[in-house]
C-alpha positions as CSV (number, residue, x, y, z in Angstrom):
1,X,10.1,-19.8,-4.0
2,X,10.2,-20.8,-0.8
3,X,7.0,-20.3,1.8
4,X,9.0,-18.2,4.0
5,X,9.6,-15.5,0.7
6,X,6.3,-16.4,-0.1
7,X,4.6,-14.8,3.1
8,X,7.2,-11.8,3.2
9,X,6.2,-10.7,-0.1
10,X,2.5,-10.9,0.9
11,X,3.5,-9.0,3.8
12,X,5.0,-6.6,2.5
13,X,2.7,-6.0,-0.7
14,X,0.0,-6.0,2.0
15,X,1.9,-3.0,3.9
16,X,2.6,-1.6,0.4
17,X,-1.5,-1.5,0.0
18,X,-1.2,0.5,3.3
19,X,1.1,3.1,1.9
20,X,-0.8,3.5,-1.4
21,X,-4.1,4.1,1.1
22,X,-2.5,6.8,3.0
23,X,-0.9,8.7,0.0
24,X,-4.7,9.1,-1.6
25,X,-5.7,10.4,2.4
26,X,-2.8,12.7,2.3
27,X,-3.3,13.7,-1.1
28,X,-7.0,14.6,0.3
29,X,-5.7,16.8,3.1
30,X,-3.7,19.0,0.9
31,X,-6.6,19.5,-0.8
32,X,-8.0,21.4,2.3
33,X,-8.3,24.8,1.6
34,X,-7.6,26.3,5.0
35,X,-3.8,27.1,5.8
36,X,-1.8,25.2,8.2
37,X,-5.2,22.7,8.9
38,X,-4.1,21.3,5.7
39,X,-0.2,20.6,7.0
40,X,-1.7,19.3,9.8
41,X,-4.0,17.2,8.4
42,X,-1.2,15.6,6.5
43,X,1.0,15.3,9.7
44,X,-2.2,13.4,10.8
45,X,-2.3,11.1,8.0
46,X,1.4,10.2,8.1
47,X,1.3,9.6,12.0
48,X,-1.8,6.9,11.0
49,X,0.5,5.0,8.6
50,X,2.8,4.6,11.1
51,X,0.4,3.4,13.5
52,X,-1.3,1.1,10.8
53,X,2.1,-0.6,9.8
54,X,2.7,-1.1,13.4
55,X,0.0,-2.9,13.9
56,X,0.5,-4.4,10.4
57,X,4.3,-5.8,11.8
58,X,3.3,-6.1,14.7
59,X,5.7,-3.7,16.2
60,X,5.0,-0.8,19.1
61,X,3.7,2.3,18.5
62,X,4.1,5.3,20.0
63,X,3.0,8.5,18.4
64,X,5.6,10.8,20.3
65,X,8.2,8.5,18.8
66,X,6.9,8.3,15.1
67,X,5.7,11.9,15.6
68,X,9.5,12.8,15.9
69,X,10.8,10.3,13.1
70,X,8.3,12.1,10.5
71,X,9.7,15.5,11.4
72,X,13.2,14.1,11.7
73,X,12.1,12.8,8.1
74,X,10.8,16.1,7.0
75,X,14.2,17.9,8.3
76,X,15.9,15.7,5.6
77,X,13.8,17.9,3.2
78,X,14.1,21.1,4.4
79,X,15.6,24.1,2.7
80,X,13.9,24.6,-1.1
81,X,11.5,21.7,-0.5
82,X,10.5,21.9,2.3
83,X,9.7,25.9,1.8
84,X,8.2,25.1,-1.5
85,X,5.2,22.6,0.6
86,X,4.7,25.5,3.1
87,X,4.6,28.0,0.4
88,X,2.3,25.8,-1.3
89,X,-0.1,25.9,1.9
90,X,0.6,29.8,2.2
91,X,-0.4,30.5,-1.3
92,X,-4.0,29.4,-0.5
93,X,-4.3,32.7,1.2
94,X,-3.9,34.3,-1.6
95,X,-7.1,35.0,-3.2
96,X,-7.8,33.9,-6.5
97,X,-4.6,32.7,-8.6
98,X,-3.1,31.6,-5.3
99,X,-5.8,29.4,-4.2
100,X,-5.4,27.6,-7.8
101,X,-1.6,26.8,-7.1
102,X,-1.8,26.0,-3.3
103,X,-4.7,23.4,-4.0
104,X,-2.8,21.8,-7.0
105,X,0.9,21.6,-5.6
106,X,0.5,20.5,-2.5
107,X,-1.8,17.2,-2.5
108,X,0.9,16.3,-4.9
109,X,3.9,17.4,-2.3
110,X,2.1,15.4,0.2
111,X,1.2,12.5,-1.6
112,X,5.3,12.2,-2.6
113,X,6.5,12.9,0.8
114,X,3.6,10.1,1.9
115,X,5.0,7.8,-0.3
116,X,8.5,8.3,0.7
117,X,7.9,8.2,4.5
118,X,5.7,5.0,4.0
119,X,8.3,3.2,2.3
120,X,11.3,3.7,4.5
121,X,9.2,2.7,7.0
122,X,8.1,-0.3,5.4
123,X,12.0,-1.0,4.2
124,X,12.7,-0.6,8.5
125,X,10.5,-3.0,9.6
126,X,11.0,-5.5,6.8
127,X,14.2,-5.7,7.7
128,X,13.0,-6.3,11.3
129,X,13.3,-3.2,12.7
130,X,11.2,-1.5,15.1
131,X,10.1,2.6,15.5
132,X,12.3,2.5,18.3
133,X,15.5,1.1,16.6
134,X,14.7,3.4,13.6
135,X,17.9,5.8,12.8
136,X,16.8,8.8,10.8
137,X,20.4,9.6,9.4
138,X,20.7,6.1,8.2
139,X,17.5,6.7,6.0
140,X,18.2,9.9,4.8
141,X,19.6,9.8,1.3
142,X,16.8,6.9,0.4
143,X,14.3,9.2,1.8
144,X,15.4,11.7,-0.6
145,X,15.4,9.5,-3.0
146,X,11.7,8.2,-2.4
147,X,10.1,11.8,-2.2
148,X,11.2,11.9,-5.9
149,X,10.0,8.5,-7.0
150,X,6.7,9.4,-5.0
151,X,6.3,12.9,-6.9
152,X,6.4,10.4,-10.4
153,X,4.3,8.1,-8.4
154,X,1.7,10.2,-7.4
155,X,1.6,12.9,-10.7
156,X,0.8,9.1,-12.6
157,X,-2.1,8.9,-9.9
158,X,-3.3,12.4,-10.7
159,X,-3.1,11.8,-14.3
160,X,-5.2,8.7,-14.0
161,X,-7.6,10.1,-11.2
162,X,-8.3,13.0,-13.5
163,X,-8.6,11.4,-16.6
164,X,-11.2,8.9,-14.9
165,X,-13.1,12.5,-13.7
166,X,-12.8,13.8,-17.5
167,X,-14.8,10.3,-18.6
168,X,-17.3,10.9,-15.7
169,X,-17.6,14.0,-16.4
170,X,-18.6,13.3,-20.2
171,X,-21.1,11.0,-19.4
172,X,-22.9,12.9,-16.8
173,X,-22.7,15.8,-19.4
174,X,-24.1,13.5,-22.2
175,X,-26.9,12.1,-19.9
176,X,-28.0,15.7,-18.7
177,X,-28.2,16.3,-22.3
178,X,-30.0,13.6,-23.0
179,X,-32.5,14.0,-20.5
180,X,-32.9,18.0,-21.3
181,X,-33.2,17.3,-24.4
182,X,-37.3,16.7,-25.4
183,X,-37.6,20.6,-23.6
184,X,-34.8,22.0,-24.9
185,X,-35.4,21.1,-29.0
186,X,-39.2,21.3,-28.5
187,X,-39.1,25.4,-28.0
């Protein structure tokens, strides 16, 4: 392996660590319970990994300019997709039941649409590209494509984040116990 491959893979696992950082923050901001702060809170977050992989390929950024690929992106999803993350954000209105669905579809919707945006991004500028040279309806069917390999992506993350939670959970459980238990058995 040559030291030129050598640093482009470090770069780009680098900007991959980037991505993965931004997906847990968007994941977050779904999990905002407040309609439409939530969507823009995400918006946010993907706007920020633009700007860090920017500065990460030493690129120009201009928010305007991202702000516009991101929707251009999110255009690409439209229709049933794109509906379905709105409805997700809508349903948290919805007291009860609706609150439930809202807060556990859409940190996922976001973290999958994070993923995908991150990694045609960091495809782009790989490849040399800049913000300014990117061309939305050349990315289009990969973007697609990523959204779906993010939703896999990011469910794995859930599984794992959760299960961690479930083991935390226990053992808080088992040392409240533990500590409760000289006044609770002495009755």
């Amino acid at each position: 392996m040559s030291t030129e491959t050598l640093a482009l893979s470090s770069r780009a696992a680098t900007a991959n660590d980037i991505v993965n950082n931004h997906i847990a923050l968007a994941m977050g901001a779904g999990l905002i319970p407040v309609p439409w702060v939530d969507l823009a809170a995400i918006t946010a977050v993907q706007l920020k990994l633009g700007k860090d992989l920017a500065e990460h390929y030493n690129v120009n950024y201009k928010e305007e300019q991202v702000k516009g690929i991101v929707v251009a992106l999110l255009g690409a999803y439209t229709s049933t997709a794109a509906a379905g993350t709105a409805a997700a954000a809508l349903a948290k209105t919805i007291p009860g039941f609706g609150s439930v669905v809202g807060i556990v579809t859409l940190p996922v919707v976001a973290g999958a649409i994070t993923y995908a945006v991150g990694k045609v991004f960091v495809q782009h500028l790989e490849s040399g590209g800049t913000f300014l040279s990117f061309k939305v309806p050349d990315v289009q069917a990969g973007f697609l494509r990523e959204v779906e390999k993010g939703k896999q992506v990011v469910s794995g993350k859930s599984r794992n984040l959760g299960s961690k939670l479930a083991q935390w959970s226990d053992k808080l459980e088992a040392r409240i116990d533990a500590t409760l238990a000289p006044y609770t058995n002495a009755r």
